[in-house]
N, C-alpha and C positions, 0 to 999 in steps of 0.2 A: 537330708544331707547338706551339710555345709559346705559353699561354693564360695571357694578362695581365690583371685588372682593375684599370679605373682610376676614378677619383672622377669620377661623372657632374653632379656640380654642387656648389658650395659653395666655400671658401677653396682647397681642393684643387685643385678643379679645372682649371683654366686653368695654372698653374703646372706640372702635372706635365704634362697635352699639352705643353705648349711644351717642357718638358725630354725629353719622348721625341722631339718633331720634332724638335729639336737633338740629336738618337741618331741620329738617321737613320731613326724611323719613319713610318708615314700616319701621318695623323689625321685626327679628324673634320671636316668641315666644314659638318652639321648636328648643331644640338646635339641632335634626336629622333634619332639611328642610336645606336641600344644595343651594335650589335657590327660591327665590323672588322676585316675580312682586309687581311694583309700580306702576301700571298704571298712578293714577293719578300728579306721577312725572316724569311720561315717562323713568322709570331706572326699572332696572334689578339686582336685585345682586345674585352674587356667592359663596359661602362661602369654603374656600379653605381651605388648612394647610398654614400659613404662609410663610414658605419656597418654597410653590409652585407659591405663590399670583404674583411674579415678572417673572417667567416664563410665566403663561399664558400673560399677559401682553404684555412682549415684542415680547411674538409671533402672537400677536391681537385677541389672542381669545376672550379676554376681553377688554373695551376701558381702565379702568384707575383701582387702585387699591389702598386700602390702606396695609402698612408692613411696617416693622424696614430699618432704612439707612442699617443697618446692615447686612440684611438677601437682601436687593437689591446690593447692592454691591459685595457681598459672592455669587450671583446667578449668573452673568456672562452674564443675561439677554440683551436684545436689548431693555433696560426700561430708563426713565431717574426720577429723581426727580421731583414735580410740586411744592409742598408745603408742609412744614414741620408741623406736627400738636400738637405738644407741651407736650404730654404725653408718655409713657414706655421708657424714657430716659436712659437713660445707657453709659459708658466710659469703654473701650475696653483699656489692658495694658500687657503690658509684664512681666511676674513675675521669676523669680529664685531662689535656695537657698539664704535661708538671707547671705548677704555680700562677695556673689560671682561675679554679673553684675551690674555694674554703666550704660552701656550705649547701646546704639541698636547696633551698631558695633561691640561689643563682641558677636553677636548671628550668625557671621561669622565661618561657617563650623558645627553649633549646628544642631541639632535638635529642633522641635517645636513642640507641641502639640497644637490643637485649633480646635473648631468644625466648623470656617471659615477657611478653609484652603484657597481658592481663596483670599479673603480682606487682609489675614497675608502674603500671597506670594506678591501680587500686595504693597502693601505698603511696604515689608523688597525691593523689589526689587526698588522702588521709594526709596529707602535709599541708594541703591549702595551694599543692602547685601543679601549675597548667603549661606543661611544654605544651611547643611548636610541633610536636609530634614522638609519636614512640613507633621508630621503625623494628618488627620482626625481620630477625636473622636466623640461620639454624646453624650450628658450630660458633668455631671463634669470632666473637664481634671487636677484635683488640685492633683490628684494620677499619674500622667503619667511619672512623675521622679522620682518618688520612687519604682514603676514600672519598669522602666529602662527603658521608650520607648520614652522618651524627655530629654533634659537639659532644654528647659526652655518651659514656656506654654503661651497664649493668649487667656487673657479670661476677660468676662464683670467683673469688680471690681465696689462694690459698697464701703461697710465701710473697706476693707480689711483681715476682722477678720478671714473668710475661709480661706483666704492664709496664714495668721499667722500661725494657727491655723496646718496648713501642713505643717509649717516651709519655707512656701516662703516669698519674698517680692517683690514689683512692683521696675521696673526702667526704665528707660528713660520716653520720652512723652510719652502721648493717643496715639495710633492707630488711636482711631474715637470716637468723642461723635456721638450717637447714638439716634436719638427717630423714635418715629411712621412717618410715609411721605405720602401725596398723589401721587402717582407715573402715567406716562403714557409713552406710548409706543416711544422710542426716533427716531431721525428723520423722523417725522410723523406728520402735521397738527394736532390743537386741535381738538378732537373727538365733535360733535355737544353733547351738554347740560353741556360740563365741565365747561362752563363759569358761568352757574347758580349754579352747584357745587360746584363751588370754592369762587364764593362769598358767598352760604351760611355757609360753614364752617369757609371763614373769619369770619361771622356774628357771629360765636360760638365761635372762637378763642379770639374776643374781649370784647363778654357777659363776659368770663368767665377771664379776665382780669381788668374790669371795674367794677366801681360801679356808679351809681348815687348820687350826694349829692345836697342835695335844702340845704338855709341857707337864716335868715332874716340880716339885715346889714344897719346900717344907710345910707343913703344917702354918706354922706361925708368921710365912709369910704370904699365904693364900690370898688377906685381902690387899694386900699389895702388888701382887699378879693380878690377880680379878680387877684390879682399878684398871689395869693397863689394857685386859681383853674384854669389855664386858658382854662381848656378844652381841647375839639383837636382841634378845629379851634377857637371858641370865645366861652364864657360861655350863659345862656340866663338871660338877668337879665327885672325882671319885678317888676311895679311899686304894692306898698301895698294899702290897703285903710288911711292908718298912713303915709303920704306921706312924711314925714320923714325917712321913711326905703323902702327899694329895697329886694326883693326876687329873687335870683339870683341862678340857674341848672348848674352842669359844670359834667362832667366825669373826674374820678380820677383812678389812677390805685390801684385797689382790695389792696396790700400789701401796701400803701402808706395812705388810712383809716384814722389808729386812730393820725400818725403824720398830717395828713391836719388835721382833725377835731380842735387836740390841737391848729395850728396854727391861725386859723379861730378863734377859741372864744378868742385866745388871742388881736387878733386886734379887738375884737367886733361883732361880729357876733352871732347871739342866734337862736334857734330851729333846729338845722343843725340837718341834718337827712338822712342816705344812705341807699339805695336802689338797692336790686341787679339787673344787666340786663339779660332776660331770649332769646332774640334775637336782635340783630340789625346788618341796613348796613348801611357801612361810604362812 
């Protein structure tokens, strides 16, 4: 039986139940049940704090897990990545007084605030630089210079307005873009049933990327439709009762929609019509 932890509460969590029940697993339906059986998927899940999800993990308590790159990396864990799953995204930066720090080199002999202290030491030192110290925080660290217990901080930035807003600004690169990951225990064979787990979350990963489009099309101008959809591997085109027109299926990527559609009727094409994908494997 495959032993899965998942994020018992936070950004995490909701998002990745939904993407396992779009797997085809249970799930919870109180938030207190810590562990469930799936007999009929032969998996087990555990519902953890996310910051604990890469600990169990890499100590095999659990066979694979889902958590933020963020919070696996920050844990120091014996985990590695499997598969990235596309949602609770985030970019990780370094902020200071507006128009004090241009670059990450200047944060030589500083102080740090961040509630990854592990990720912000391992990366300043993959830079060749050595604050004066990396203090842990837990919550907002956007007060921790005004405070007096940082000169600069490392935190998730989304529109920036927080930082403004306390008078900081970002400089140098990312840290790390950040999303949700399937994780499993590193130098370790694949645990028996991840292979069925990982293809079905591919299967979610491309529902929810994809759309279906059907379209009618003269004959003569098939391959100029087909230029526009070609699928992922060939489109399916099938013959009408009007046997001057072809009915032709392809998969298009979700954000890409309503430019094929205009394309498509511009060369001739009529009834076009999408359709969302609710599962599939490639």
């Amino acid at each position: 039986m495959l032993r899965i932890a998942v994020p018992n509460k936070g950004s995490l969590s909701e998002p990745a139940s939904g993407m396992l029940r779009e797997a085809g697993y249970r799930q919870r339906r109180d938030t207190r049940e810590l562990v469930l059986a799936d007999p009929g998927n032969d998996v087990e899940f555990f519902f953890l704090r996310p910051r604990d999800v890469a600990v169990y993990v890499g100590a095999g308590t659990v066979d694979v897990g889902i958590t933020g790159r963020d919070l696996l990396l920050d844990s120091g864990a014996e985990a590695m990545e499997h598969l990235p799953l596309g949602f609770a995204r985030s970019t990780f930066r370094f902020a200071a007084p507006a128009g004090t720090l241009q670059d990450v080199g200047e944060i030589q002999g500083r102080r740090v605030a961040t509630s990854y202290p592990l990720l912000v030491s391992d990366h300043l030192r993959s830079q060749g630089v050595e604050p004066a110290g990396v203090v842990r925080l837990d919550g907002a660290v956007e007060t921790a210079i005004r405070l007096g217990v940082a000169d600069v901080i490392a935190d998730v930035v989304e529109t920036g307005s927080t930082l403004r807003a306390a008078g900081l600004e970002v400089f140098g690169d990312p840290l790390l873009r950040s999303e949700a990951v399937l994780i499993r225990r590193a130098q370790e064979p694949e645990p028996a049933g991840l292979e069925v787990l990982t293809r079905r979350l591919k299967g979610v990963l491309t529902a929810r990327q994809y759309v279906l489009i059907d379209y009618d099309v003269p004959l003569d101008l098939v391959d100029d439709a087909v230029a526009i959809t070609p699928g992922l591997e060939s489109p399916t085109v099938s013959p009408l009762h009007n046997r001057d027109w072809a009915a032709v299926r392809a998969m298009v990527r979700r954000e890409d929609t309503n430019r094929v559609m205009d394309a498509l009727y511009d060369v001739g094409a009529r009834a076009i019509l999408v359709t969302s994908i609710h599962a599939c494997r490639l």
